[in-house]
MITI-232414 format. One record per residue (C-alpha): x, y, z; residue in one letter; residue number from 1; chain. Coordinates in steps of 0.2 Angstrom, whole numbers. Layout:
BEGIN
((X,Y,Z),A,NUM,A)
...
// end
This chain:
BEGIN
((27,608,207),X,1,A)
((40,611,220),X,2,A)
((57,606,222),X,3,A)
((66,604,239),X,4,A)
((85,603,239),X,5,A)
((94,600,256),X,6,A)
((101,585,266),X,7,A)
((89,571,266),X,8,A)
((83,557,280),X,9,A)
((72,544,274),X,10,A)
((69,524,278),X,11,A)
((68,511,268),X,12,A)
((65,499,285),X,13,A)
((66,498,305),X,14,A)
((79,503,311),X,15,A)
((76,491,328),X,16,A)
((78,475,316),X,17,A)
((88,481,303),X,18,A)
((99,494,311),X,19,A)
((107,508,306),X,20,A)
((108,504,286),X,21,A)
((87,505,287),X,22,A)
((90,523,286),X,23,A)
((96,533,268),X,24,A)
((105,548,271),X,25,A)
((110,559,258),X,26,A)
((120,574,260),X,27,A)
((113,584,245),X,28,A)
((96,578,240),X,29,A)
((82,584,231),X,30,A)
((62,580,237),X,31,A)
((44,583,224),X,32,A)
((32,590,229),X,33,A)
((16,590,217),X,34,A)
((-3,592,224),X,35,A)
((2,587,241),X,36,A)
((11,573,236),X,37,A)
((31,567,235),X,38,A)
((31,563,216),X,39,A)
((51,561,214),X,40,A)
((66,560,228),X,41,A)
((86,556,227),X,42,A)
((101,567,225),X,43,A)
((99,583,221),X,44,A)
((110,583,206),X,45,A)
((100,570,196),X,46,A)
((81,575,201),X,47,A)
((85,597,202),X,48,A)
((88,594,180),X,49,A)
((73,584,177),X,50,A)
((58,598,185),X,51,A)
((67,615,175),X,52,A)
((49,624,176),X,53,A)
((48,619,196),X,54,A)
((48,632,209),X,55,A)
((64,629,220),X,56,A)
((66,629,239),X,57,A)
((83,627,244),X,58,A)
((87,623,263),X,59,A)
((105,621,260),X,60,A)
((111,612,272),X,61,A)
((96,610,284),X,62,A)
((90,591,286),X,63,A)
((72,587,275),X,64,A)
((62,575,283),X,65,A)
((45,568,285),X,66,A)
((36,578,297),X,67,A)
((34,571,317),X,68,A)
((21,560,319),X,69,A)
((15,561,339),X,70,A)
((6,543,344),X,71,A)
((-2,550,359),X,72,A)
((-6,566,369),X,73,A)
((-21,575,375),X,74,A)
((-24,591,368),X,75,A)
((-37,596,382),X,76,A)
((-23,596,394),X,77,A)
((-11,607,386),X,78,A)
((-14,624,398),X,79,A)
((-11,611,412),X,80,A)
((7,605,406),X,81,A)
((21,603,417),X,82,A)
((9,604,432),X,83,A)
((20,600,449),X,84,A)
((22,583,459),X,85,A)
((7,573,457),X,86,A)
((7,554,451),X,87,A)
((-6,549,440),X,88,A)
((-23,546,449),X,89,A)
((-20,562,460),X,90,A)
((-13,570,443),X,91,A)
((-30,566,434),X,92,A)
((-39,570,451),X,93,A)
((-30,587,453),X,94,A)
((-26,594,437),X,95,A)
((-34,585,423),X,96,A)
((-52,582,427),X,97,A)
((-56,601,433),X,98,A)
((-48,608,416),X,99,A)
((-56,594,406),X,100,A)
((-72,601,412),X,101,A)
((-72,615,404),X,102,A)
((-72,610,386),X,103,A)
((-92,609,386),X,104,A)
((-88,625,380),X,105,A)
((-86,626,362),X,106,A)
((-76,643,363),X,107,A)
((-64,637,377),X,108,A)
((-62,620,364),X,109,A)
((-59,628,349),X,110,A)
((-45,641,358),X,111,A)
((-36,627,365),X,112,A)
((-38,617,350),X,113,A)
((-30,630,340),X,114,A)
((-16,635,354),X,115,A)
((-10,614,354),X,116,A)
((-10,613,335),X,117,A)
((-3,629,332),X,118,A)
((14,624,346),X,119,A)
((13,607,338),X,120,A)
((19,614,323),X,121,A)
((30,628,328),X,122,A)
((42,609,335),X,123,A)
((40,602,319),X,124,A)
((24,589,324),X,125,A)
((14,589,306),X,126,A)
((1,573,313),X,127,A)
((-4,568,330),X,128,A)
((-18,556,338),X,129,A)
((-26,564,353),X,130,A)
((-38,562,366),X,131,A)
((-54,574,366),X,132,A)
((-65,574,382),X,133,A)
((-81,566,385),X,134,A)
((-90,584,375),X,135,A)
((-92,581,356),X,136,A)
((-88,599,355),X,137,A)
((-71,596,361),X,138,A)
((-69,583,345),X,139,A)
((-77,596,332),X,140,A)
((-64,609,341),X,141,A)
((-49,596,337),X,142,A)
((-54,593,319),X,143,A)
((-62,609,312),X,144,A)
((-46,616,317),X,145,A)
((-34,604,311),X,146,A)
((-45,606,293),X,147,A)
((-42,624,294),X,148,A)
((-24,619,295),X,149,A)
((-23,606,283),X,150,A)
((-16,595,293),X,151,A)
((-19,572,294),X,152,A)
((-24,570,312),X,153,A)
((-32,556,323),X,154,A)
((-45,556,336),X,155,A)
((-61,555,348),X,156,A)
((-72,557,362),X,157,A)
((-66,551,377),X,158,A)
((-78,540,385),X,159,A)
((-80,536,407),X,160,A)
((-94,533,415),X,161,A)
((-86,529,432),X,162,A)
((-72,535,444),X,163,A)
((-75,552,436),X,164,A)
((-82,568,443),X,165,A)
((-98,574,438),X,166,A)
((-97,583,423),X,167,A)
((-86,571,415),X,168,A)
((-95,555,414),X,169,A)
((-108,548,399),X,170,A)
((-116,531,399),X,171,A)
((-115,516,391),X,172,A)
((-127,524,377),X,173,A)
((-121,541,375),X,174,A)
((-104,535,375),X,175,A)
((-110,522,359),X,176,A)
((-120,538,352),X,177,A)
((-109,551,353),X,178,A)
((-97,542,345),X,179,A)
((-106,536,333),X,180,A)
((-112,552,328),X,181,A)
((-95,560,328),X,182,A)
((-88,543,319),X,183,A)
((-102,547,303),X,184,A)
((-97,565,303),X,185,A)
((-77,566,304),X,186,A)
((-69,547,301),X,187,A)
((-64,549,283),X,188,A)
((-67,568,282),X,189,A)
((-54,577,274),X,190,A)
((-38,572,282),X,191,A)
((-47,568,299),X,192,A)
((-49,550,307),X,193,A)
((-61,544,320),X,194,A)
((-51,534,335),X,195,A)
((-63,525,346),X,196,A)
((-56,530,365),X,197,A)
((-61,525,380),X,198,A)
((-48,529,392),X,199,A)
((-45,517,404),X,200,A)
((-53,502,408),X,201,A)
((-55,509,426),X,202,A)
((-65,525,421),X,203,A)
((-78,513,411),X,204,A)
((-90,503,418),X,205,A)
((-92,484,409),X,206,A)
((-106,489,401),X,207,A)
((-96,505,392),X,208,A)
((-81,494,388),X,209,A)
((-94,482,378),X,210,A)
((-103,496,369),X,211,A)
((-88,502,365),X,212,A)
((-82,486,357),X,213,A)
((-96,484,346),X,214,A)
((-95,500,340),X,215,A)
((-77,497,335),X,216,A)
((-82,479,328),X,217,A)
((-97,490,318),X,218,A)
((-83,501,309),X,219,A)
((-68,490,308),X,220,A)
((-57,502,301),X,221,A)
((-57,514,314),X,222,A)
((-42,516,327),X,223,A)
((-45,513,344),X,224,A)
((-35,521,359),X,225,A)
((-34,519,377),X,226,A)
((-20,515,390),X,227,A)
((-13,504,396),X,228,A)
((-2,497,410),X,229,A)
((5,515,417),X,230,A)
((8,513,434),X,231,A)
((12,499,446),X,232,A)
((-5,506,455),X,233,A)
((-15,509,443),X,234,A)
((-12,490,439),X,235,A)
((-18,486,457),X,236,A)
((-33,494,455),X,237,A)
((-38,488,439),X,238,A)
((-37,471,446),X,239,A)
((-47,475,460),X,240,A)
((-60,484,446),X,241,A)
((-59,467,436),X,242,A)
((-56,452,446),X,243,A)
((-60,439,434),X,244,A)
((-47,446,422),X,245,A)
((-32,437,416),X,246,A)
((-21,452,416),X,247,A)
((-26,472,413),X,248,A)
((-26,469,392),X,249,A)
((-38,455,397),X,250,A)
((-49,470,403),X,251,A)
((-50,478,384),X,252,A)
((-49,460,376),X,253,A)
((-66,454,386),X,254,A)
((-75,468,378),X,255,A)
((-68,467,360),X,256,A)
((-56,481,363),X,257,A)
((-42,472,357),X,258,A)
((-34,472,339),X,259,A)
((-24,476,327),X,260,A)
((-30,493,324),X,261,A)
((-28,495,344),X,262,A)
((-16,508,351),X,263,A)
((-10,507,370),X,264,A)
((-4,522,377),X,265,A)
((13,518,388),X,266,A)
((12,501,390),X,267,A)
((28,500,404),X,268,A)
((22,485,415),X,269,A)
((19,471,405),X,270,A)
((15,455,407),X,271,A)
((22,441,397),X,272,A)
((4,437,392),X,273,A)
((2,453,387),X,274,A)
((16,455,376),X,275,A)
((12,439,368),X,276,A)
((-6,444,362),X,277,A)
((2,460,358),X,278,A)
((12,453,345),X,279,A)
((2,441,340),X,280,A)
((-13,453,335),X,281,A)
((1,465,329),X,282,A)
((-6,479,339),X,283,A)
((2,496,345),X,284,A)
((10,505,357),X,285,A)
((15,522,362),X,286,A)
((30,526,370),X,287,A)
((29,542,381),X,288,A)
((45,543,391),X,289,A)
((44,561,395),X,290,A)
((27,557,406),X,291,A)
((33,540,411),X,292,A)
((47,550,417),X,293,A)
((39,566,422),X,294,A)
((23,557,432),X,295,A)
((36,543,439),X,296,A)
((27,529,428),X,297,A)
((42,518,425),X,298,A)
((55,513,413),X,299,A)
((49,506,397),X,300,A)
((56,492,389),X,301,A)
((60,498,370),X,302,A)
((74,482,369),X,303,A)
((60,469,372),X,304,A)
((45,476,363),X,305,A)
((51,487,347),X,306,A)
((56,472,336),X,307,A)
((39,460,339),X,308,A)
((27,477,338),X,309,A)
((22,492,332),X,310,A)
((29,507,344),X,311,A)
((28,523,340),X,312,A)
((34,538,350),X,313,A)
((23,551,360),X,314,A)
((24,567,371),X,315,A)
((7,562,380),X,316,A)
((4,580,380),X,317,A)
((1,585,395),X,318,A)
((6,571,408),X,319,A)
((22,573,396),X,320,A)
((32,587,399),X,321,A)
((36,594,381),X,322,A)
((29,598,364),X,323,A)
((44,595,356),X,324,A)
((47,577,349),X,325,A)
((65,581,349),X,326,A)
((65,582,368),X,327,A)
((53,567,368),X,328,A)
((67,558,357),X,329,A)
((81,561,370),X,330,A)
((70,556,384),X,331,A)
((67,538,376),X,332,A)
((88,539,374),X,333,A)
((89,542,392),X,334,A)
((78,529,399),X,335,A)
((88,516,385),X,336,A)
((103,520,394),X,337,A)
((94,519,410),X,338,A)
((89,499,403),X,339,A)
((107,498,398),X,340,A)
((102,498,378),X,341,A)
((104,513,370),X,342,A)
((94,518,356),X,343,A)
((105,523,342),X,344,A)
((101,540,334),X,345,A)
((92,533,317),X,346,A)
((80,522,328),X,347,A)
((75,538,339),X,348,A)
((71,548,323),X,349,A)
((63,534,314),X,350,A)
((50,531,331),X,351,A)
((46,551,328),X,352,A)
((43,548,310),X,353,A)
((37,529,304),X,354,A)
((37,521,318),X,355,A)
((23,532,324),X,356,A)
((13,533,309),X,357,A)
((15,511,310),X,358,A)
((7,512,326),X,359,A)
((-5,520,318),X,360,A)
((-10,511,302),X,361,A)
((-5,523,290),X,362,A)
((16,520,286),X,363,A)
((8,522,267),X,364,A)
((4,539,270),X,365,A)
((14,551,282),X,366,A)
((30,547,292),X,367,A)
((42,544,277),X,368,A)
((51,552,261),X,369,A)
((45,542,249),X,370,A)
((36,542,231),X,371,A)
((20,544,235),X,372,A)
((16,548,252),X,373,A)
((9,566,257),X,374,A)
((21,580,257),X,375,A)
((20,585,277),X,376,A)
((37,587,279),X,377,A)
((50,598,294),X,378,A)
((65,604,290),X,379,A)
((77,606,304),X,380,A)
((93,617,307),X,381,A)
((104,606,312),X,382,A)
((116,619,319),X,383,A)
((101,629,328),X,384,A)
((110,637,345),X,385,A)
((129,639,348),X,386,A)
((130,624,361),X,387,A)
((123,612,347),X,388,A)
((134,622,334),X,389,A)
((149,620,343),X,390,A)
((147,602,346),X,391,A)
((141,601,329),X,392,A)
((159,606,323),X,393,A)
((165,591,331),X,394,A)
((158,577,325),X,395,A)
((164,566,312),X,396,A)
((146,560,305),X,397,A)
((128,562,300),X,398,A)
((123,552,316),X,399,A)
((135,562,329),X,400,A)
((127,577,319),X,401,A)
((108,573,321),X,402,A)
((111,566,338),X,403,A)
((117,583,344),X,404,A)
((101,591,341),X,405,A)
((91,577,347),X,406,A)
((98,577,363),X,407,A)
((99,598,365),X,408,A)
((87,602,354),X,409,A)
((70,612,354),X,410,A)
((58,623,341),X,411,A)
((74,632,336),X,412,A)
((78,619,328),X,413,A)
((64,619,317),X,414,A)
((64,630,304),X,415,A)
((50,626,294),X,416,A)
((37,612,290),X,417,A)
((28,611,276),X,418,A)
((7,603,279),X,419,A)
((0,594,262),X,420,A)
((13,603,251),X,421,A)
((11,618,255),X,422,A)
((26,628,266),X,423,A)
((20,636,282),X,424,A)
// end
């Protein structure tokens, strides 16, 4: 048994309905940890008497929170991050489809595999849902190394049969297969989850959306991840892929690829319809404002969506432009401002934390202090470099204080997490 003292952040709701008060902050508080699991929390002077034979760890007055939970990336594309001047289709065209070829090879997998999980953690990220590539061995990379970590992760084949080079396009069946095969072997394994993913209705043929969505009406509770609504023309050319659609979510929803256990990467241009089955379904979204900044996507509207659905913050590794779910935090403060409705600082840390792990399905397990949940945790300095310490000697509360480091801070701020219990 292990007992962390330090400040605390935890939520007992959303902050986007409730507002500041969802958050409990407390300025010397104490977590449990017993085989991988928070068993006690509160202040420290009340749970530090009742554990006597427990091993201490105390952070003093670094803030103990709930590890980073990342809703979206694509950990193949991690040697290709912060790649110059391309919008999205020339992006995939250019950079993203020549390094995604090269993960038929299992050794260049499980390199890169390890490298993103390894810098996810070194910024505090404990979970994360990612895109493979269309090579089962690029999902066996992704979750024999997060085992080896210990790490809860998310994620699956990427499936395109069309508008694809050669080399990175299945079929109908192999897509179904494949999946399959790699849905038996890790969905439940461990810490690892399966994620149906197809990755854009453009890049899969009718035929591959509706094997797709009977795989995924075959195993219920699996997640299933694609995007959605990026860019003004990518919208254009789905319409002109799918004529009879309503609206690009009709293009997922025709092929059973709509649910409640649905994610929808980005998700900018929306249309009212769109929103409304959305909602209605009590689906998910991913908000990944350093890409939708960084690949000129557009300005997404956390006002309108983040009190009728699940969002969830992302980095979109690698169309994103960080690692760090701090910078990704004071990217989704910027483009608030730029939509004239700032986030305030406990909503931006509860996106990296519960509201991700909302988005996807499992607010029971990871993304929160509370009894009960698994022990992947981050402390964070909250005085890391001199400009944040200076500023930090300034403010007048928790909130100026953790804003600080949201807004200038990076893996220095981190100063250790903690994976299942167990300090790294």
């Amino acid at each position: 048994m292990k007992v962390l003292t330090g400040q605390l952040i935890r939520f007992d709701a959303n902050p986007f309905v409730e507002g500041p008060a969802a958050a409990q902050y407390l300025r010397r508080g104490a977590v449990v940890v017993d085989q991988g699991k928070i068993v006690d929390l509160g202040e420290a002077d009340v749970i530090v008497p009742r554990y006597p034979q427990a091993v201490r760890h105390d952070y003093g007055d670094r803030l103990i929170s709930a590890g980073f939970v990342d809703a979206h990336v694509h950990y193949p594309q991690t040697a290709i991050i912060a790649s110059w001047g391309k919008r999205l289709i020339d992006w995939l065209n250019t950079y993203t489809f020549p390094e995604e070829t090269r993960f038929g090879d299992a050794a260049y997998a499980d390199a890169v595999a390890g490298r993103y999980l390894d810098l996810a953690l070194e910024h505090g990220t404990t979970s994360m849902c990612s895109f493979c590539t269309i090579h089962p061995e690029s999902v066996d990379a992704f979750f024999n190394a997060a085992q080896e970590r210990g790490m809860r992760v998310f994620g699956g084949k990427t499936c395109m049969d069309r508008n694809a080079p050669e080399g990175l396009r299945d079929t109908a069946q192999s897509a179904y297969d494949d999946s399959q095969r790699l849905l038996t072997r890790w969905h439940g394994h461990g810490r690892a989850s399966y994620v149906i993913t197809p990755r854009f209705s453009p890049t899969s043929t009718p035929e591959q959306l509706m094997a797709l969505g009977t795989l995924w009406a075959e195993y219920p509770d699996c997640l299933m991840q694609t995007h959605l609504s990026e860019q003004t023309d990518e919208i254009a050319w789905v319409k002109s892929l799918f004529p009879q659609a309503r609206d690009y979510l009709d293009t997922y929803e025709a092929f059973g690829l709509l649910g409640a256990r649905g994610l929808y990467g980005h998700a900018i241009h929306l249309e009212p319809r769109e929103i409304d089955r959305l909602t209605e379904l009590d689906a998910g979204v991913a908000h990944c404002p350093t890409s939708n900044m960084f690949i000129g996507s557009g300005l997404f509207d956390m006002a309108a969506l983040a009190t009728r659905m699940r969002v969830g913050l992302a980095t979109d590794t690698g169309g994103g432009s960080s690692f760090s779910m701090l910078r990704t935090m004071a990217a989704a403060y910027e483009i608030s401002q730029l939509r004239g409705a700032p986030i305030h600082p406990s909503a931006l840390w509860w996106l990296a934390t519960q509201g991700a792990a909302r988005s996807l399905r499992v607010e029971d397990k990871i993304g929160n202090l509370s009894v009960g949940q698994e022990a992947d945790l981050v402390i964070v300095d909250l005085h890391s470099t001199p400009a944040i310490a200076q500023r930090a000697a300034q403010v007048t509360d928790f909130w100026e204080l953790l804003f600080a480091t949201i807004m200038m801070g990076d893996d220095r701020a981190i100063h250790q997490v903690w994976i299942n219990g167990c300090p790294r």
